[in-house]
Every structure is written in C-alpha cells, then in structure tokens.
C-alpha positions as CSV (number, residue, x, y, z in Angstrom):
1,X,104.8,40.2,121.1
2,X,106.5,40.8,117.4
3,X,102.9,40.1,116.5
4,X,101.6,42.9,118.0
5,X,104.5,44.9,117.5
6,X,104.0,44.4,113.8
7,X,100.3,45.4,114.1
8,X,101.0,48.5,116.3
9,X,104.0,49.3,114.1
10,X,101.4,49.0,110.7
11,X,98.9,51.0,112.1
12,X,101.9,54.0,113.9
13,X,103.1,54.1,110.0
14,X,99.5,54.4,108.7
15,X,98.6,57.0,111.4
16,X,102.4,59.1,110.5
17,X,101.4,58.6,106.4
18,X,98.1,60.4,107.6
19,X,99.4,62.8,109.7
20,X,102.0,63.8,107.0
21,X,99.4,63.8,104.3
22,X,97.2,66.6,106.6
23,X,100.0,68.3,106.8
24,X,100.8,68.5,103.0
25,X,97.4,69.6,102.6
26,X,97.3,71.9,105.4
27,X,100.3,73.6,104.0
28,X,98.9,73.7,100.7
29,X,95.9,75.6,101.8
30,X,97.7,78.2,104.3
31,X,100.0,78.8,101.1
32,X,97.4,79.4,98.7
33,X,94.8,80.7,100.1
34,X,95.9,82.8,103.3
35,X,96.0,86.4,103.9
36,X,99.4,87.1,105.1
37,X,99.4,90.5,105.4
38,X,95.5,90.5,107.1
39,X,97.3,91.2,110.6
40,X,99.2,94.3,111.8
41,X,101.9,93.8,114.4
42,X,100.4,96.6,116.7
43,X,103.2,96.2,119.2
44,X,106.7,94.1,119.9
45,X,108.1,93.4,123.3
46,X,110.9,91.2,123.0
47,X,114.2,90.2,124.7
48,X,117.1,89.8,122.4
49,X,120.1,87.9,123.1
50,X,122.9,87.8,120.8
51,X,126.2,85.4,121.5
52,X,128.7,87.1,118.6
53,X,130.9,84.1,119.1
54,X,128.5,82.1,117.9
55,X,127.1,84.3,115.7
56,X,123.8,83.2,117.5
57,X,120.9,85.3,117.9
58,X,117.5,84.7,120.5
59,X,114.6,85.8,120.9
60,X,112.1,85.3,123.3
61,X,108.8,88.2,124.3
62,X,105.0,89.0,123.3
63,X,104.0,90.6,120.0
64,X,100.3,91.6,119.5
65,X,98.6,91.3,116.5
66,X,95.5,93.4,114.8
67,X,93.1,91.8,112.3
68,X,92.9,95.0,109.9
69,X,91.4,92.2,106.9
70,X,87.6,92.5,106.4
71,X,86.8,88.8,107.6
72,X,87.6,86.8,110.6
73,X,91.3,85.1,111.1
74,X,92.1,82.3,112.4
75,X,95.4,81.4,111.2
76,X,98.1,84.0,111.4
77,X,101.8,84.3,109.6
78,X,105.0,84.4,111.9
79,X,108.0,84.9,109.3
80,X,111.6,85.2,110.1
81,X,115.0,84.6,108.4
82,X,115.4,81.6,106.9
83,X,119.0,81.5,109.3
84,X,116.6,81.3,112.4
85,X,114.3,79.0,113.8
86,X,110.5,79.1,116.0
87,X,111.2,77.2,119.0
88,X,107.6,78.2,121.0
89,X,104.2,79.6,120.1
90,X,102.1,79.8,122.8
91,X,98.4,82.2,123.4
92,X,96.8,82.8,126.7
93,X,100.2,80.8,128.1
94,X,98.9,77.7,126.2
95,X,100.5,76.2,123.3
96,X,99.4,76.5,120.0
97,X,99.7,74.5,116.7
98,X,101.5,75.5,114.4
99,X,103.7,74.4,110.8
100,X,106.5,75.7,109.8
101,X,107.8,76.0,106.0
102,X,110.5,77.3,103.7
103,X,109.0,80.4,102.0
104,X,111.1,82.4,99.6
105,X,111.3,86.3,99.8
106,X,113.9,88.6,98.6
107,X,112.5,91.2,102.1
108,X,115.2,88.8,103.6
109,X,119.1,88.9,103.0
110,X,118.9,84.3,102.5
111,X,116.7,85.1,99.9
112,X,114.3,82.7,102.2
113,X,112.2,83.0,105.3
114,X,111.2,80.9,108.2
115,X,107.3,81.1,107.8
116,X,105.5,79.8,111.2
117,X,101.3,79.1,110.1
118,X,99.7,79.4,113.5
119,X,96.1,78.1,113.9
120,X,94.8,80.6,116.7
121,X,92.3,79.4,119.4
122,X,89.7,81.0,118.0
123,X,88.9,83.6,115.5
124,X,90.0,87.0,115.4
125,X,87.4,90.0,114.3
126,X,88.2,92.3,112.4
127,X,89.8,95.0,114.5
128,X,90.4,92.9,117.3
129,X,94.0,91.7,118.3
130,X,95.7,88.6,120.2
131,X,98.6,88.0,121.9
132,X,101.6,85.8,121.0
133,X,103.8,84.6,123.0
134,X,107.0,83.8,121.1
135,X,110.6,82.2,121.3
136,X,112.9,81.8,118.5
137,X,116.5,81.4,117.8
138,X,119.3,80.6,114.6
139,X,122.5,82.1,113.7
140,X,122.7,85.1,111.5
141,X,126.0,84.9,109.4
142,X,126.8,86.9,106.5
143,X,124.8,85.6,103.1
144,X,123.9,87.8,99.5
145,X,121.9,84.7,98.4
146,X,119.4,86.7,96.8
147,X,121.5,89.7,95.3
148,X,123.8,86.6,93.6
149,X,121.2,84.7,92.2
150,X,119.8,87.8,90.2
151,X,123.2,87.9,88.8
152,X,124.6,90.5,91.3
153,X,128.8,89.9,91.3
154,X,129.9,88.8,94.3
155,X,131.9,91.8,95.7
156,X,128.8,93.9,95.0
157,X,126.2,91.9,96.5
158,X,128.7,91.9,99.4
159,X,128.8,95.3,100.0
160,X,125.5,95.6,100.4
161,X,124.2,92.8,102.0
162,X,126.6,93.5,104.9
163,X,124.6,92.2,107.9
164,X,126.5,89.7,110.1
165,X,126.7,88.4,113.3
166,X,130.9,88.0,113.8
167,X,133.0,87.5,116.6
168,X,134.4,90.5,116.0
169,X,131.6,93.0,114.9
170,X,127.9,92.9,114.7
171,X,126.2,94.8,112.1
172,X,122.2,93.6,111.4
173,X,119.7,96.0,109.9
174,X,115.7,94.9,109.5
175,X,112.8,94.3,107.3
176,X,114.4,94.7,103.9
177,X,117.7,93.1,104.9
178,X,117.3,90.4,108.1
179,X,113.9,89.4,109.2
180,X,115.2,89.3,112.8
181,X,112.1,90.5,114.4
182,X,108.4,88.7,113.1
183,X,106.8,89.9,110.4
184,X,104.2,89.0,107.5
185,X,104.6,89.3,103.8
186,X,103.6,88.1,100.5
187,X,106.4,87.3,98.7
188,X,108.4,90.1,97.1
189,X,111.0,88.9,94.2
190,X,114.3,91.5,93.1
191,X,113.6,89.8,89.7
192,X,110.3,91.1,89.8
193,X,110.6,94.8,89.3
194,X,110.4,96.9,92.3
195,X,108.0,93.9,93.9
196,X,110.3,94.1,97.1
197,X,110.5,97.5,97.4
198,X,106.3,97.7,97.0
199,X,106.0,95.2,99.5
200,X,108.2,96.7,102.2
201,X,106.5,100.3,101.9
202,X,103.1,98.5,102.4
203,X,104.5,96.5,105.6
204,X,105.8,99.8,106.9
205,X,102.8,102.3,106.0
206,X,100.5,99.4,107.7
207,X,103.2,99.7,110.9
208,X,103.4,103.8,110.9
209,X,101.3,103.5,114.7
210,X,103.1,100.1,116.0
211,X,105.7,100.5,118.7
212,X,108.2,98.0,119.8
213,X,110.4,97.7,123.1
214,X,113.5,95.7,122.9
215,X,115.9,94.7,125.7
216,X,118.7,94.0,123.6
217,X,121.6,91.6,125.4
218,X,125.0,90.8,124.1
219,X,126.4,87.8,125.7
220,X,130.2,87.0,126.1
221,X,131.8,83.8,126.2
222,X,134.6,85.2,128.0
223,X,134.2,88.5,129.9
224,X,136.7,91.0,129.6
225,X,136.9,94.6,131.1
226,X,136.6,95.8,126.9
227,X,134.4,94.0,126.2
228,X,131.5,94.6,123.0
229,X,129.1,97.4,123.4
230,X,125.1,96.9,121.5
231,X,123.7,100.0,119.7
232,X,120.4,100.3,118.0
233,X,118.8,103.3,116.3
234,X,116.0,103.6,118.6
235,X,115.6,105.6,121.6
236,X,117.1,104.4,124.7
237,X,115.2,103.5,128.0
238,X,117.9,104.2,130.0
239,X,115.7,104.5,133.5
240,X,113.6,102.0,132.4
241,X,114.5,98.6,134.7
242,X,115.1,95.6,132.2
243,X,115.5,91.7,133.2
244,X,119.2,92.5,132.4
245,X,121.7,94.4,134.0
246,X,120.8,98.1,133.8
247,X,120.5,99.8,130.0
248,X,123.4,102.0,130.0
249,X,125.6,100.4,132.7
250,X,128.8,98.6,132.2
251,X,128.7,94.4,132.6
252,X,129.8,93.2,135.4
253,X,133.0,89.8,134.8
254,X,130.1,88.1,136.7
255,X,127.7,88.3,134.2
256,X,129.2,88.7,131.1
257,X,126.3,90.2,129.4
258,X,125.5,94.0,128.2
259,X,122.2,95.6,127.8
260,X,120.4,98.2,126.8
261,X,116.8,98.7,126.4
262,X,115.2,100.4,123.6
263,X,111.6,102.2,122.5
264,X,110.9,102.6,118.8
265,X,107.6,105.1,118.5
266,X,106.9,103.7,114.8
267,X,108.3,101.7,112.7
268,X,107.3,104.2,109.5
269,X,110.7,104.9,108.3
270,X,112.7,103.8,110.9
271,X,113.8,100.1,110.7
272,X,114.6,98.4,113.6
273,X,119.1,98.0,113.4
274,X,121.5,97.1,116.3
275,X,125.8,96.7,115.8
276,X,127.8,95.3,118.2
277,X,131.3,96.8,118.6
278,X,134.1,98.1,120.8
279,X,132.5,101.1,120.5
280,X,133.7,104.7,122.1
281,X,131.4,108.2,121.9
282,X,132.4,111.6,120.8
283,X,129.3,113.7,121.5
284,X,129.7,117.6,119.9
285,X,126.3,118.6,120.0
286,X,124.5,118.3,117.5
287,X,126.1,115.2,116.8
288,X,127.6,111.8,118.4
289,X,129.9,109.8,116.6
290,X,130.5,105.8,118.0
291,X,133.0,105.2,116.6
292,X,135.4,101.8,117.0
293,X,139.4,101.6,118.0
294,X,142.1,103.4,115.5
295,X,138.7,105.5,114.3
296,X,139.0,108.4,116.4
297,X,140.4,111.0,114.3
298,X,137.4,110.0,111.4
299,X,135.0,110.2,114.1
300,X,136.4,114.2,114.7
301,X,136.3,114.6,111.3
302,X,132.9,114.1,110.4
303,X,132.0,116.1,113.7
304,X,133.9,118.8,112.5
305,X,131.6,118.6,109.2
306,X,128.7,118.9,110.9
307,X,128.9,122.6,112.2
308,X,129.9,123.5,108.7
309,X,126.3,122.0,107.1
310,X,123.7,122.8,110.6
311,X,123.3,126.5,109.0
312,X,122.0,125.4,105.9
313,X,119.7,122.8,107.0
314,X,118.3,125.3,109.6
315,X,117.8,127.7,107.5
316,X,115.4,125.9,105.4
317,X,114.0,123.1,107.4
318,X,114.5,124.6,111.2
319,X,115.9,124.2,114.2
320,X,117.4,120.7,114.3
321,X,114.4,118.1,116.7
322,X,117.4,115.9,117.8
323,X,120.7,114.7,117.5
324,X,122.0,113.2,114.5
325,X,124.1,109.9,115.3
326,X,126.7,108.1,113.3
327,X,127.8,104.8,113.8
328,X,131.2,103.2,112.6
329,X,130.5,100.4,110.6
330,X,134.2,98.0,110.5
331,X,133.9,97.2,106.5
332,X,135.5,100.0,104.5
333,X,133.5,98.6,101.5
334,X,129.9,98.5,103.0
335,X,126.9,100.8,101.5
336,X,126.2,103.3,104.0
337,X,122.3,103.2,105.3
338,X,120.6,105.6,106.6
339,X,117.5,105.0,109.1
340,X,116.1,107.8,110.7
341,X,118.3,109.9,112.2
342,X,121.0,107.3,112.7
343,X,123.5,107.0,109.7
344,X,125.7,103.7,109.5
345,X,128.7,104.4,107.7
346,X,132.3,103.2,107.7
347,X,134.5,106.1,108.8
348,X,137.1,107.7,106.7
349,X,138.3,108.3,103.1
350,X,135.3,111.3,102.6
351,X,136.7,114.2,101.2
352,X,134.8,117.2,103.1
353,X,132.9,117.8,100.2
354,X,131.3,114.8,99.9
355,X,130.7,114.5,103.5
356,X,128.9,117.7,103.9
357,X,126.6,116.7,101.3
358,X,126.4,113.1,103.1
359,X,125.6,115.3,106.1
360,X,123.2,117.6,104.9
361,X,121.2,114.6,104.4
362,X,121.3,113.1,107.4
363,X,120.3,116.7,109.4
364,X,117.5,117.3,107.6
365,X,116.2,114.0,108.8
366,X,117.2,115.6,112.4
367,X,115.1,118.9,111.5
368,X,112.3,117.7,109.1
369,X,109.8,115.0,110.4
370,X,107.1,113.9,107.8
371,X,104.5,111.0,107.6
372,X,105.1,110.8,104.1
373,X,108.2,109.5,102.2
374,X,108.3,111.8,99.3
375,X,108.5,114.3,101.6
376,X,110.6,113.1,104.0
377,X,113.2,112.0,101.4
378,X,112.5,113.9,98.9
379,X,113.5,117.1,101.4
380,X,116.9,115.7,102.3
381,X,117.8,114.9,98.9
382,X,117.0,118.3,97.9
383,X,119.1,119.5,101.3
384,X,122.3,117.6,99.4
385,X,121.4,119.3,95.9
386,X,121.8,122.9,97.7
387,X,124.8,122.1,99.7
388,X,126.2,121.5,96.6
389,X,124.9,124.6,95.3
390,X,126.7,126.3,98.3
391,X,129.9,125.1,97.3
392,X,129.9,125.5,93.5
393,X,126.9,127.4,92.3
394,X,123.8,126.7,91.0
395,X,125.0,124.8,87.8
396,X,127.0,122.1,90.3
397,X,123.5,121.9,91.4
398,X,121.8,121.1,88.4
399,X,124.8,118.6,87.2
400,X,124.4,116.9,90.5
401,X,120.8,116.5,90.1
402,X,121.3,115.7,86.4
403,X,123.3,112.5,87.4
404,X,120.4,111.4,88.4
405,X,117.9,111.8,85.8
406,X,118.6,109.1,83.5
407,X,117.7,106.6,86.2
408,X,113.9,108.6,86.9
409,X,113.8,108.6,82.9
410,X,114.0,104.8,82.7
411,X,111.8,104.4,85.9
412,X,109.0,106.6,84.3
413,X,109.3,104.7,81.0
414,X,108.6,101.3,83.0
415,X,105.8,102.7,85.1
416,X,103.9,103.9,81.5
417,X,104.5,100.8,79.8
418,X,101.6,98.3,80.1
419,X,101.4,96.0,82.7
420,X,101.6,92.0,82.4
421,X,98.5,90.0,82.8
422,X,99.9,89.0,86.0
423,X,101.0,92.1,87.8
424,X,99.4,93.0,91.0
425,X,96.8,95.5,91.8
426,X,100.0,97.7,93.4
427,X,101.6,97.8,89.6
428,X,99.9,100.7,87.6
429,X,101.5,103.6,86.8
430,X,99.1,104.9,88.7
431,X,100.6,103.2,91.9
432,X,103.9,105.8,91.3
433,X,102.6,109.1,92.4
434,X,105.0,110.4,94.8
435,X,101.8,110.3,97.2
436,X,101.8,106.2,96.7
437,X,105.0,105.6,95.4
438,X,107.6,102.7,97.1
439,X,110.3,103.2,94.1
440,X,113.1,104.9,95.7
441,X,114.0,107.0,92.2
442,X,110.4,108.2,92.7
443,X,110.0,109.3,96.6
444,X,114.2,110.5,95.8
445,X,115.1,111.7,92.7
446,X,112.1,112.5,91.5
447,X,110.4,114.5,95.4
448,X,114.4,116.1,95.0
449,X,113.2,118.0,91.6
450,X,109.6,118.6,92.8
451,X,110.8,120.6,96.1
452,X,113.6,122.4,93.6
453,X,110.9,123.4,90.8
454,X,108.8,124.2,93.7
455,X,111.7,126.9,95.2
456,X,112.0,128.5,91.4
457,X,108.0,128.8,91.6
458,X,108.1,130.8,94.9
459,X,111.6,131.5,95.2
460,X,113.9,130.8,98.7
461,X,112.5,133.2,101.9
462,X,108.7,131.6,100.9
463,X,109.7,128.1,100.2
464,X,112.0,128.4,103.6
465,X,108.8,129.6,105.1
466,X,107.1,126.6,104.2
467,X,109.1,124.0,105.1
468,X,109.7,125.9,108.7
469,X,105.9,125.9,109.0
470,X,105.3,121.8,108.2
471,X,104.0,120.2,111.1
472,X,103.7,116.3,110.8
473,X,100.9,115.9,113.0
474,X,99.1,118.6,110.8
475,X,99.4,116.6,107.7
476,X,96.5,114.5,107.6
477,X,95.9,114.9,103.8
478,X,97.7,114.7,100.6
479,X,97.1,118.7,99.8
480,X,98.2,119.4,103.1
481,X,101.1,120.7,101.9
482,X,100.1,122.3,98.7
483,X,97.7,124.9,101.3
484,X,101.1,126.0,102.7
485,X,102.5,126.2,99.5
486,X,99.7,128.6,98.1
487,X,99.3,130.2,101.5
488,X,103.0,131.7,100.3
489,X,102.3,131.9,96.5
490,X,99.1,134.0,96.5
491,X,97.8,131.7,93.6
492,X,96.6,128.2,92.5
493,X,99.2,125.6,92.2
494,X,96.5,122.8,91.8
495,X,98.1,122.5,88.4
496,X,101.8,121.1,89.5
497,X,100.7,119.4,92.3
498,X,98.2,117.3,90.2
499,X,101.1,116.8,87.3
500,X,103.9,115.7,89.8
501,X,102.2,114.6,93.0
502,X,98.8,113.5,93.1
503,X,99.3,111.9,89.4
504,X,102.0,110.3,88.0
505,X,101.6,111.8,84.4
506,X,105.1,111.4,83.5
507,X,108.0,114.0,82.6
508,X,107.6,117.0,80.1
509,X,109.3,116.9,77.3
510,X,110.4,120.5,75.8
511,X,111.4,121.5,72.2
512,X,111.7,124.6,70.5
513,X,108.8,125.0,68.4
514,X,109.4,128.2,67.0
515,X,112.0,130.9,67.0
516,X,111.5,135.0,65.9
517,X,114.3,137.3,66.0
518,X,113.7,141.4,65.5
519,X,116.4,144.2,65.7
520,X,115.1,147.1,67.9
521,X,115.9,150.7,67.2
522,X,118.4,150.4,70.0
523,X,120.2,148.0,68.5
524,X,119.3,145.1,70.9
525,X,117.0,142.6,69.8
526,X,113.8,141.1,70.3
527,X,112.4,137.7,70.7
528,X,109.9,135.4,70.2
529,X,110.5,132.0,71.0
530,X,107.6,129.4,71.2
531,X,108.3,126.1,73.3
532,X,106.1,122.8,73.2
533,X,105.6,120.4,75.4
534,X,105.3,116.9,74.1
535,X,105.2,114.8,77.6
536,X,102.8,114.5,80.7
537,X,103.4,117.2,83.1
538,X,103.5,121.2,82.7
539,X,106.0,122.8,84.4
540,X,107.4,126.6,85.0
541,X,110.4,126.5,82.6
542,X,113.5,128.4,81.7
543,X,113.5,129.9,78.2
544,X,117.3,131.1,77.4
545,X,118.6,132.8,74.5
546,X,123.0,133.2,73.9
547,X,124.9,135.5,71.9
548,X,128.1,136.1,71.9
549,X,129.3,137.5,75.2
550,X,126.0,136.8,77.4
551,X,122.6,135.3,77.6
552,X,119.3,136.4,78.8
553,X,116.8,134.2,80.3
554,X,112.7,134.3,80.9
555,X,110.5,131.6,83.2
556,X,107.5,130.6,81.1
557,X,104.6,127.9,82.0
558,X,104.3,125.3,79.3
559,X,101.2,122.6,80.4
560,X,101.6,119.3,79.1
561,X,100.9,118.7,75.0
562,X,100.8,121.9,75.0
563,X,102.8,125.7,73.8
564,X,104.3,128.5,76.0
565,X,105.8,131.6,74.7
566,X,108.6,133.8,75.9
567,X,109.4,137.1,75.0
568,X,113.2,138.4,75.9
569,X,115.5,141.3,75.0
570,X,119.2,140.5,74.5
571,X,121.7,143.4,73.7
572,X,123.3,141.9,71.1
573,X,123.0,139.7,68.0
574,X,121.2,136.2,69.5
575,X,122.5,133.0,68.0
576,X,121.1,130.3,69.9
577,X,117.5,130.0,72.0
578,X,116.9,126.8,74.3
579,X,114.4,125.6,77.0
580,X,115.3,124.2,80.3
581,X,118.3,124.9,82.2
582,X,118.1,121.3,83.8
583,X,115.9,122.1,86.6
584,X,112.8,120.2,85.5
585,X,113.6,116.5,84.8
586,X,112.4,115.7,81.1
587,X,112.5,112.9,79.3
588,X,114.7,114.1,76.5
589,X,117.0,116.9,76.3
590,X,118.6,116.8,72.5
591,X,115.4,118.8,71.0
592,X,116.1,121.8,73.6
593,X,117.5,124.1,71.1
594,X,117.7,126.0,67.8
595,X,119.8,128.0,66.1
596,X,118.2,131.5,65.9
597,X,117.4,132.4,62.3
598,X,119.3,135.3,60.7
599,X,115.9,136.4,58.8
600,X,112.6,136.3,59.9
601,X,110.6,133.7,58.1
C-alpha cells in the first residue's frame, strides 16, 4: 500500500508540476500576446448585492460580448478590482476554463485588477458576440494605492480616491475609480502621462451603444425601519419587476434588503456610480437634492441656487432635457464628481457664488446632450466662465479662464514634444485634437476657450442660436458643428476649426511687431499697429491701445507665423498698444505690448 502510495503520490506531483508549468506558460501567452480590448461589452445584466457591514459587494448576471478585432477570438478578458474575486464563468450554462491573475492598472483605485483569461468554447467572428454567465464577489474598502505610490500625499490621494464600502455610507464610482462591473483594458499607468486617461476614453467611445441593467440590492444585517437607501446615476426602472423587492418600495424587517433597478442607455460619459446612505429627497423642479440627516438646510441651499443659474443655461443651451440630481456625499473633504447629470458633492460650506458656477455646470449637462466630449465639456465649462461673467463682468471672466491656462500651456508643450521610442500609436500630438483628445485640459480648458473665441467670432444671439439648434443624433461628423456655425456667420470658418479642432497645431503666440502713431487734424490720433504670430493657430484677436483716461480696441485675424494689422483712433495722446485681452489662450503673454513711440520712426 505505501508502495503504491509512493508511486501514485510521484506521479500526482509530476502530473501538478505539469499542470502548473501549462499554466505558467498559458499565462505567459494570454499576457503577451492577447488582445484585451478585441471585445466590446455590448450589454450588462447583473444583480448587485452589497452587505455595507461587511463592506462586501456581489455580483452575479449575464454580460454579452462583441468581437469588434479583425480576427477570430477565442480567449476573452474579464477584469475587476483587485479587492474582488471570480467565483463562476459559465457559456451556454456550461462551465468554462478559465485563469485568473494579478494585473496592474491605475483604471482601478488598488492600483491592481482581478484579470479572469477565459478560453471560449469556440471562436468568436468578428462581429459576432457570446454570452457570459458570471458570478463574482470581494470587499471594496477604501484604498489610494495607486495615487500614493506616484508620490501623491496621503490626505490628497484620500480625497480623491474616496470610494468605499462602510457600514455607515457607501460611496463607489466606476471605470476610472472601482472596476466593480467587468471590463477589458490594456494597462494604463498615472506615471505614464495621461496613459490612463487615453485608455479610459477608448473603453468608453468603444461602449457609447452598450446598455446595462442593474438590480442593485443593499442587504442589512439587522433591519431597522431607517434603514440605508441605494442610489445610482442611472435611470430608474421603477415598474420594471426585479428578483428583489420592488425598485422604489420600502424593505420589508422580513427581508432586510432594498432595491432598485436601474437602465443606463450608454455608457459614453456616464459611468456607472451607486451610494448607499440614509438618504431623504427635496425635489424643486428642476432639481432633487438626496441629501443625508443634519444636511437639510444645505440641501435647500443649493436648490435655492438653482433657480438663480436655469436662466442662463437656457438661454444659451435650451430648455433644460431633465432634472439635474445632487447627491450628498458624507466626507466634507472628498472631490466632487460629476457623471452625467448626477453631481456627487458633499453639502455645505459653498459660498453662492461658487455654487452657481458649480451649478451652471451641472445644467448645461441637463440642457446640452453631445456624442462628443469637447463638446459636451467643453460647453459646460464655458457655461461656468459666463456665470462668472454675470456676476462680475467680462474681465472676471477672462481671469477665471486665465487660471487655467498655464495648465493647457504645459499640456500643449508635452503633446509637441517628441515622442519616446516606446509610446503607443494613441501618443502623437496628433492624438490631442479636441476631436480625439482623452486629456481633460484639452476636451475642458482648452473646448472652454474654443466655444468663447467662437462667441467673439459671431457674437451672443448667433452662437445662442447655435447651441439651441445642436441635435446629438444629427452629429454624425466632426464638421457637423462648424455647418451650424457658418450657417450663422455667413462665411468660411474652415480656418479655426482646422487650427483648434480638427488639428492640434498648438497655441498662438502674439507680439507687437510694429507700432505707428499720427496726430490727426482733430487732435486725436491714429494708429498703426502690426501684431505677429509666432505659434500654431490663427485666431481673431483683440488689438488695444491706452492713454491716459481710456482705451480703444479693434478685432483683427492674425493666422499662425504670420502678421495682422489694426488700424484705431484714440482721442487722446496713446501710450501703450497690446494684443489679446486674454480671450485666446497663448503660449506667452510677456511680448503682448509696447510702448507707443513719441515719433514716428
């Protein structure tokens, strides 16, 4: 008997050193050589269970993948957070094989995802799809793993990776924070430029037609008539039946469990997010505020913002398509996100200033609807720069916009320098036209002074007109918007649209080339002053010229590397002439004026 035990035992242990050595291999090959980002999750139905005493989150429902590669798949990539972990994958209600590994990722909040290799029963054609059947479960506690080891300090990798499960308060967002829902990625790195931010905007252009249906569950230990309340930034089922109690009715002691079922159309620009909370509701049309106990008289005050700021949005974008919805986040210190029309914010300390530019955001992502980012962004962050026009003036508006500058500056410099031997194809400069671009300073800051040169060009009742005529489903090209813009102009804009959209060709850079100063008979004056344009990208550009009571002012085009010339008349003795008022982002303002010359040369 030991004999054979021996024998059996040597040959178990050769078999296992086998096995493991296939499976070394195997992993090798999946990691090297396999397309991760071949399949597009067409479609999520899932049943979410979360147990905030245990910070524990599961998962169990179908996903459907696409094979949008050029060649037939047969293994596919399941990643989640490295916090969570596959129990089943099963196709055609038949298990299939599958390996699991460590893969690091900044898209994840652990720095680190749970990557499931699944050999399929057969190959996939391209085009074609299969069905998953999956189940999977972890904990989700609060980590900034990957914000602290790029050298992040602690408190400020804490307020923005805020996402928890906690006895007391749920707050998880998605792709980009926790991978609690499957997706498939090549590895993104913070220390590698804006590799994560490329990599998410791929994920999520790929997923602009997929559609997921959650029945999201919150389970409690101990039911209590108070009991915690789930949220998510979708739209909610309510009369759809779910597995669950009812979406939208109150637990039952008996069950102990609260759910709510929930439809997200795309997953574009919204990312999937749920909190869990003692939440109550103050609805004021056009707004709802959930806000959590001792937070009610926050909650009125940002409702009470919102009539205040609806005016201004409508006015230039249109009638509001929904309600905007703010939800109480329980840290005073977290980053406030933003994901669709759904703000997550912690309540209180806002002066009303601030929170009608907050606001004014927020609505135009209520009124505005846009398949691309620059536009969709880039409009609300204009929407902030004229409520603060509203409330101090056009300069407030150009020093608010200024503030932001020096960042677009540096993120043009990086996009023109030359890229390293190993960057990926996604890298060029090229790759940062606000059309392609997945750097926020770009589809932001940089879409923010494009829509406010673009209201100088054609001034406020045509640009209003524009923007009230977009229609998302209309766009179907990049130009799209520039016929609406030249519908209203009466002219060619090819010019800016090729300079600051279509091309990323840099920023101008404006100098005063050449100054001439006349006294007319009437004793004003005339003058000649010649700007040049030593960057990238022509724009429409204030020439302005002081003297000592007043100053007059004159638009002129100046095209990249090359000169425009303004003519003006000021009533009395000039001293100064300069270019730009700060409207048009440059790359350097210190050459943007000259003294005027008492003589002509």
């Amino acid at each position: 008997m030991r004999s054979l035990l021996t024998t059996d035992n040597g040959r178990l242990t050769t078999v296992l050193r086998a096995l493991c050595l296939l499976y070394v291999l195997c992993g090798s090959v999946f990691s090297f050589s396999l397309d991760r980002e071949a399949f597009t999750f067409t479609r999520y139905e899932l049943e979410v269970r979360v147990a905030p005493a245990r910070q524990w989150l599961e998962a169990k429902g179908r996903i459907t993948l696409r094979n949008d590669s050029a060649e037939p798949q047969r293994v596919a990539t399941l990643q989640i957070s490295s916090s969570l972990d596959w129990i089943s994958i099963r196709a055609g209600g038949q298990p299939v094989q599958f390996l699991t590994q460590s893969y690091t990722s900044d898209v994840d909040h652990t720095g680190s995802l749970s990557e499931a290799l699944v050999t399929l029963p057969q190959p996939v054609a391209p085009g074609q799809t299969v069905e998953l059947e999956i189940a999977y479960a972890g904990i989700i506690p609060a980590d900034s793993t990957r914000l602290r080891r790029i050298g992040a300090p602690a408190a400020l990798a804490a307020r923005n990776d805020w996402d928890q499960i906690g006895e007391s308060f749920t707050a998880v967002r998605g792709l980009g924070y926790v991978a609690w829902y499957p997706v498939a990625l090549q590895a993104a790195s913070f220390s590698e430029g804006n590799e994560v931010f490329d990599a998410i905007a791929r994920w999520q252009q790929r997923h602009a037609g997929s559609e997921a249906r959650l029945n999201f569950c919150v389970q409690h230990e101990v039911p209590t008539p108070d009991e915690a309340w789930p949220l998510m930034n979708g739209e909610e089922l309510a009369g759809e039946p779910a597995p669950a109690p009812a979406a939208g009715a109150r637990p039952s002691a008996q069950t102990g469990s609260a759910c709510r079922r929930y439809r997200f159309a795309s997953l574009r620009f919204t990312n999937p997010a749920f909190v869990v909370g003692k939440y109550s509701t103050l609805s004021q049309p056009p707004v709802e505020v959930d806000y959590l106990p001792g937070q009610q008289e926050a909650a009125a005050e940002y409702a009470g913002v919102v009539p205040a700021v609806e005016p201004l949005v409508t006015d230039w974008f249109g009638p509001l398509r929904g309600k905007l919805q703010i939800v109480a986040l329980d840290n005073p210190d977290a980053e406030p996100y933003e994901s669709g029309a759904v703000l997550f914010v912690p309540l209180g300390g806002a002066e009303r200033k601030s929170l009608e530019v907050a606001l004014a955001h927020s609505l135009t992502h209520a009124a505005l609807d846009s398949p691309r980012l620059w536009i969709e962004e880039g409009a609300a962050h204009f929407a902030q720069a004229l409520a603060v026009e509203r409330q101090g003036g056009r300069g407030a508006a150009v020093a608010y916009m200024e503030k932001q500058r020096p960042a677009l500056v540096e993120a043009e410099a990086a996009a023109a320098a030359p890229a390293a031997p190993s960057a990926i194809p996604e890298a060029p400069a090229a790759a940062q036209s606000l059309i392609n671009s997945a750097d926020a300073v770009f589809y932001r800051t940089k879409a923010m002074y494009v829509f406010w040169m673009l209201r100088d060009l054609l001034g406020d009742a045509p640009l209003q007109r524009v923007l009230k005529s977009y229609r998302a489903g209309d766009d179907k090209t990049p130009a799209y918007l520039q016929t609406l813009v030249e519908a209203e102009a009466k002219k060619s804009l090819e010019w800016f649209f090729d300079d600051w959209v279509y091309r990323d060709r840099g920023l101008p850079d404006f100098r005063i080339a050449a100054v001439y100063s006349r006294p007319t008979l009437k004793g004003s004056y005339g003058l000649t002053v010649t700007v040049e344009n030593l960057g990238g990208s022509g724009a429409e550009v204030p020439v302005l010229v002081r003297g000592e009571h007043g100053q007059v002012s004159e638009r002129v085009l100046v095209p990249a590397h090359g000169k425009g010339v303004a003519r003006l008349l000021i009533p009395e003795k000039p001293k100064e002439a300069s270019v730009n008022d700060g409207s048009v982002p440059e790359s350097d303002l210190s050459n943007n004026s000259a003294p005027v010359p008492e003589k002509a040369p």
